[in-house]
C-alpha positions as semicolon CSV with decimal commas, in nm:
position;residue;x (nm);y (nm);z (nm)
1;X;-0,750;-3,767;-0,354
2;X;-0,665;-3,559;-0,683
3;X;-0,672;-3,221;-0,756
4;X;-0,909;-3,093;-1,041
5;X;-0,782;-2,792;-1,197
6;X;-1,053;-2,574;-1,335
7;X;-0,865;-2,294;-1,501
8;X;-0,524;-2,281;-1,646
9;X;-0,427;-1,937;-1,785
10;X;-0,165;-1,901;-1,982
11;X;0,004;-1,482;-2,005
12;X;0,357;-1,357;-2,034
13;X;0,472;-1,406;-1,697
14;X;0,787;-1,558;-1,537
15;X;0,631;-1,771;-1,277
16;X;0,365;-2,059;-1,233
17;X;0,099;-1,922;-0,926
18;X;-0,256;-2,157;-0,805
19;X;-0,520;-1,928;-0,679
20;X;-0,829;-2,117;-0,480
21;X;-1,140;-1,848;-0,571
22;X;-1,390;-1,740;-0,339
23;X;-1,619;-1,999;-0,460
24;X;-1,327;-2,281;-0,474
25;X;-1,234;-2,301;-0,804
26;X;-0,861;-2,415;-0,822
27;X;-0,702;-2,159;-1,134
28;X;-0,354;-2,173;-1,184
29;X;-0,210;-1,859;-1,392
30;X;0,146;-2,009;-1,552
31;X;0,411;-1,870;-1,822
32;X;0,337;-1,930;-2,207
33;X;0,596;-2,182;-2,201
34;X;0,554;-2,365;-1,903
35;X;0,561;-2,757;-1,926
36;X;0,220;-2,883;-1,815
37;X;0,442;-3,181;-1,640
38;X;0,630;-2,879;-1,437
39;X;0,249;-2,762;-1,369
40;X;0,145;-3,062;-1,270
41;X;0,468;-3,099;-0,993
42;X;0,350;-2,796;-0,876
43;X;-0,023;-2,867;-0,797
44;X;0,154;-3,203;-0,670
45;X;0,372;-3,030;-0,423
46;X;0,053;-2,788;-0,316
47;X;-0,168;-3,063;-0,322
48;X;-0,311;-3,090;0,045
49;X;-0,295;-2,714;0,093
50;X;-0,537;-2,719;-0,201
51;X;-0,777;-2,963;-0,094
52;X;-0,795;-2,801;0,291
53;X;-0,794;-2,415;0,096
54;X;-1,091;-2,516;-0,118
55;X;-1,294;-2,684;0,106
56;X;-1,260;-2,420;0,329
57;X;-1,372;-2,148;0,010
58;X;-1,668;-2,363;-0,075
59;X;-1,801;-2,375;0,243
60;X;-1,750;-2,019;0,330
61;X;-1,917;-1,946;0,001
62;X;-2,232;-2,162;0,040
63;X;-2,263;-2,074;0,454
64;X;-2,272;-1,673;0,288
65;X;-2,487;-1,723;-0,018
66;X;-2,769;-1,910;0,176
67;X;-2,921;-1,756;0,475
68;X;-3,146;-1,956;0,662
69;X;-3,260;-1,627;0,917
70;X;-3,260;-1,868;1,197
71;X;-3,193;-1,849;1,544
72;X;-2,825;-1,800;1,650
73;X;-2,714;-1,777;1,283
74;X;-2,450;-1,557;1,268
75;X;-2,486;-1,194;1,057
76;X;-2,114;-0,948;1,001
77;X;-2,141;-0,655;1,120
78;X;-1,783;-0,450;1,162
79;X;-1,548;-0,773;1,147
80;X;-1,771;-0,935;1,392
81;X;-1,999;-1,219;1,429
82;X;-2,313;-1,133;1,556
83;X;-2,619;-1,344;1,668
84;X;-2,911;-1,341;1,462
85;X;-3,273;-1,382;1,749
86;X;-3,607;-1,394;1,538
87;X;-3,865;-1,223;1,785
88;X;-4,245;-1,267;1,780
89;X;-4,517;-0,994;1,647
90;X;-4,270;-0,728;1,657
91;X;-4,372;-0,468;1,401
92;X;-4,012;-0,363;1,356
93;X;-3,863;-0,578;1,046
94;X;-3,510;-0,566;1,120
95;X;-3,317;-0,442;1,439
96;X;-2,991;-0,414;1,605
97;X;-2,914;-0,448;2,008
98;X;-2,637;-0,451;2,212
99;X;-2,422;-0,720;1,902
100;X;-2,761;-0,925;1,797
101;X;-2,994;-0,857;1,513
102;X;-3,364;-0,913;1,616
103;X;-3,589;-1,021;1,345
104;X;-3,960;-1,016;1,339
105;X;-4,107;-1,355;1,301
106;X;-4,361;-1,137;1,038
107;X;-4,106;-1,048;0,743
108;X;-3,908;-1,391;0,741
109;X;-4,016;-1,399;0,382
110;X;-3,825;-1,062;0,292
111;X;-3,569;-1,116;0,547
112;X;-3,307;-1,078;0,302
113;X;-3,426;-0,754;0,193
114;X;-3,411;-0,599;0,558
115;X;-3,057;-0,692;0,619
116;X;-2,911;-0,529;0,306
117;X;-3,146;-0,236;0,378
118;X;-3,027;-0,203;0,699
119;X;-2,666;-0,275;0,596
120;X;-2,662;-0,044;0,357
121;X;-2,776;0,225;0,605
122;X;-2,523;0,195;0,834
123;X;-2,244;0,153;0,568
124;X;-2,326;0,525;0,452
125;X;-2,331;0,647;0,775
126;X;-2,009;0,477;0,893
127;X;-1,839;0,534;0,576
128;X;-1,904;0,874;0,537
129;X;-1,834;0,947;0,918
130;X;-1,431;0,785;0,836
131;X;-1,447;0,969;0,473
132;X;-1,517;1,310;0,666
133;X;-1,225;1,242;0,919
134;X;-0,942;1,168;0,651
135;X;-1,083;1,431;0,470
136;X;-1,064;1,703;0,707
137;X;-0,701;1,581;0,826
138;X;-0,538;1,552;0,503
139;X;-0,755;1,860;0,326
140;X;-0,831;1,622;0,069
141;X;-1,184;1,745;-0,053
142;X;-1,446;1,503;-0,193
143;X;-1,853;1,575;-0,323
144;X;-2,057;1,263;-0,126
145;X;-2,054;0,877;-0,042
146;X;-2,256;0,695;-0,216
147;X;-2,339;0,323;-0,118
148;X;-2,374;0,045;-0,403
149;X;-2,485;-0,299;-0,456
150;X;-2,132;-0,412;-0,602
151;X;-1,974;-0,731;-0,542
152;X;-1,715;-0,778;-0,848
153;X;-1,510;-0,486;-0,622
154;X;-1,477;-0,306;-0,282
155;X;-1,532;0,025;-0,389
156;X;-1,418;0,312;-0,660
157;X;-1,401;0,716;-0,736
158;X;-1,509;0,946;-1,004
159;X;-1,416;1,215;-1,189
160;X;-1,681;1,426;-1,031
161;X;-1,568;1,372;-0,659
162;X;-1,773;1,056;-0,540
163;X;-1,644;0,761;-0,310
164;X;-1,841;0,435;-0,425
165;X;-1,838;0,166;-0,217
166;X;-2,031;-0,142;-0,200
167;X;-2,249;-0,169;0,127
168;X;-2,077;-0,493;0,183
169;X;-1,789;-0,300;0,320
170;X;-1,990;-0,252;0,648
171;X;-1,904;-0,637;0,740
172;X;-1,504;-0,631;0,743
173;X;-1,272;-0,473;1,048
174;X;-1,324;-0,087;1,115
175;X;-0,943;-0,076;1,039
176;X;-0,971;-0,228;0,724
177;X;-1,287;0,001;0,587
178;X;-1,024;0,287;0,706
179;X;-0,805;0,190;0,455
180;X;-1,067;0,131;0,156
181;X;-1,156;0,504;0,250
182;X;-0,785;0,591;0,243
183;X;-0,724;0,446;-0,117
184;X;-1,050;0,604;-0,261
185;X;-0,953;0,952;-0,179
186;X;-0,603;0,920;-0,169
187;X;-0,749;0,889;-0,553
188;X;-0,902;1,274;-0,571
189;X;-0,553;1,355;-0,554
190;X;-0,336;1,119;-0,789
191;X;-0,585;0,951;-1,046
192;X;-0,362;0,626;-1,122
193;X;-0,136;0,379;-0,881
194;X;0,171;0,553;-0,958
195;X;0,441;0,551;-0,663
196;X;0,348;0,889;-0,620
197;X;0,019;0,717;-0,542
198;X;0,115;0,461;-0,278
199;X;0,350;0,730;-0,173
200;X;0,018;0,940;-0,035
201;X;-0,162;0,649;0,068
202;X;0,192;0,552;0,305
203;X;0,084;0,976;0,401
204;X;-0,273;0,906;0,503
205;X;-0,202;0,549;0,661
206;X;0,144;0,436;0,732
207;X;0,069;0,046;0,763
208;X;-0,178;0,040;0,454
209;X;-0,004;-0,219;0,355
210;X;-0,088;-0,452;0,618
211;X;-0,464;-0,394;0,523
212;X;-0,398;-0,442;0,173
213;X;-0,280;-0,826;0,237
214;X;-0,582;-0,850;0,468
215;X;-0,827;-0,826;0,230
216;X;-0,744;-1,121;0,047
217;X;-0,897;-1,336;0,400
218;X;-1,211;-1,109;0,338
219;X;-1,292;-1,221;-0,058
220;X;-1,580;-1,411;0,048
221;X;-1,767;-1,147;0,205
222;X;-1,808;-0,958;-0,182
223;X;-2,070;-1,293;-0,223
224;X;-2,284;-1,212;0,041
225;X;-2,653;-1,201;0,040
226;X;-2,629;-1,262;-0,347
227;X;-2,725;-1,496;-0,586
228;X;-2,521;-1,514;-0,906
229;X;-2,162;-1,564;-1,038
230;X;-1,866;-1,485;-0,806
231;X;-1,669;-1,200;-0,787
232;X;-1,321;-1,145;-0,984
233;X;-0,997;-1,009;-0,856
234;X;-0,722;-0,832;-1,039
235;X;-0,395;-0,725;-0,864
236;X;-0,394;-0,341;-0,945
237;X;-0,074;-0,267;-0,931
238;X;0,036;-0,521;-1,183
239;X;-0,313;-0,444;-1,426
240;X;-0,203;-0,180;-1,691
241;X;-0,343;0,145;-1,685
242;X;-0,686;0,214;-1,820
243;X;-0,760;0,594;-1,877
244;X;-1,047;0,760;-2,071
245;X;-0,944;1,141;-2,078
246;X;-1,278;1,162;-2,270
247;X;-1,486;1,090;-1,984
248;X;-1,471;1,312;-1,711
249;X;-1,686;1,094;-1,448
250;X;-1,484;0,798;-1,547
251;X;-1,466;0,547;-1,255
252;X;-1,112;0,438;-1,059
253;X;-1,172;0,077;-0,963
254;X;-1,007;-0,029;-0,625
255;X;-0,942;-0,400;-0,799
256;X;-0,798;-0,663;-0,515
């Protein structure tokens, strides 16, 4: 079996990398004078780490995308799998027991709705309850949380105190949303990812690091419950800096 290549990028880099993206698209990112043959050894070499990578991506990708809300499904909820039991004439939409999600036989038809309601509830609560903590430790002040829809990135700052983050947050490790928390307001402090940047983050959370490399096994999760292109990932600490002076509420992107 081959592999088709859907992306070659061409930039002023030294060496030849293949990504697999979230929805199993095979890019490779090369130097501007790399020899397609020496591309092609490459892929070659790579070849059935490829194949199992992307059919892994494609399937994680179309299992997330396309909820069925049947029973024993599973649902994220704090790096976990949980069971999904549909229930009978319950007038409550959408709860949460003990690890399983009970949904009423009655709102099938906006069950996608409830989840990222009730998602999106607990990611402001949790999220602002870990925001508070690092805050108070570290006297690091910020204004509020505020929970978004976003699924090109895990969460940003602006210039007027705020901690974005998308709701989908909620679904990976507690240890993991620790650190998103840590790199947003690590930003109310240092506005760029200078060293003196990662240098506070190292403060807050000594094995950030660790987290950071994580989140590439957690890409899939930013396509959750939605229903158009994929998400894109930058590495932020090669992408050059991109500063506005002009506007104050200008936004920090956490880019992965």
């Amino acid at each position: 079996m081959s592999v088709k290549v859907d992306q070659i990028i061409r930039t002023e880099r030294k060496s030849t990398e293949i990504q697999v993206s979230v929805e199993g698209h095979i890019i490779v990112r090369a130097p501007l004078n790399e020899p397609i043959e020496r591309i092609e050894e490459i892929i070659e070499s790579k070849k059935f780490w490829l194949l199992r990578t992307q059919q892994i991506a494609k399937a994680k990708y179309l299992n997330d995308l396309h909820k069925k809300y049947e029973d024993g499904e599973k649902f994220l909820y704090l790096g976990i799998e949980r069971n999904l039991q549909t229930i009978d004439n319950d007038p409550v939409p959408l709860s949460y027991r003990d690890g399983t999600f009970f949904l009423s036989k009655n709102y099938l038809k906006f069950a996608n709705k409830f989840f990222i309601d009730w998602y999106k509830d607990r990611a402001l609560d949790y999220i602002s309850g870990v925001a508070d903590r690092f805050s108070s430790l570290y006297k690091i002040p910020y204004k509020k949380v505020i929970i978004k829809d976003s699924f090109s990135q895990w969460a940003s700052c602006s210039g007027d105190g705020n901690l974005n983050f998308s709701w989908r947050v909620v679904l990976v490790p507690p240890e993991v949303i620790a650190y998103l928390v840590v790199h947003e307001l690590a930003h109310m402090d240092i506005r760029n990812h200078s060293s003196d940047y990662w240098i506070k983050v190292e403060q807050m959370m000594p094995d950030y690091l660790k987290h950071e490399n994580s989140l590439k096994e957690y890409d899939h999760i930013l396509s959750i419950l939605k229903n158009d292109g994929g998400p894109s990932f930058t590495d932020s600490r090669d992408s050059k800096k991109k500063e506005d002076i002009s506007k104050q509420n200008k936004q920090l992107e956490f880019e992965i």
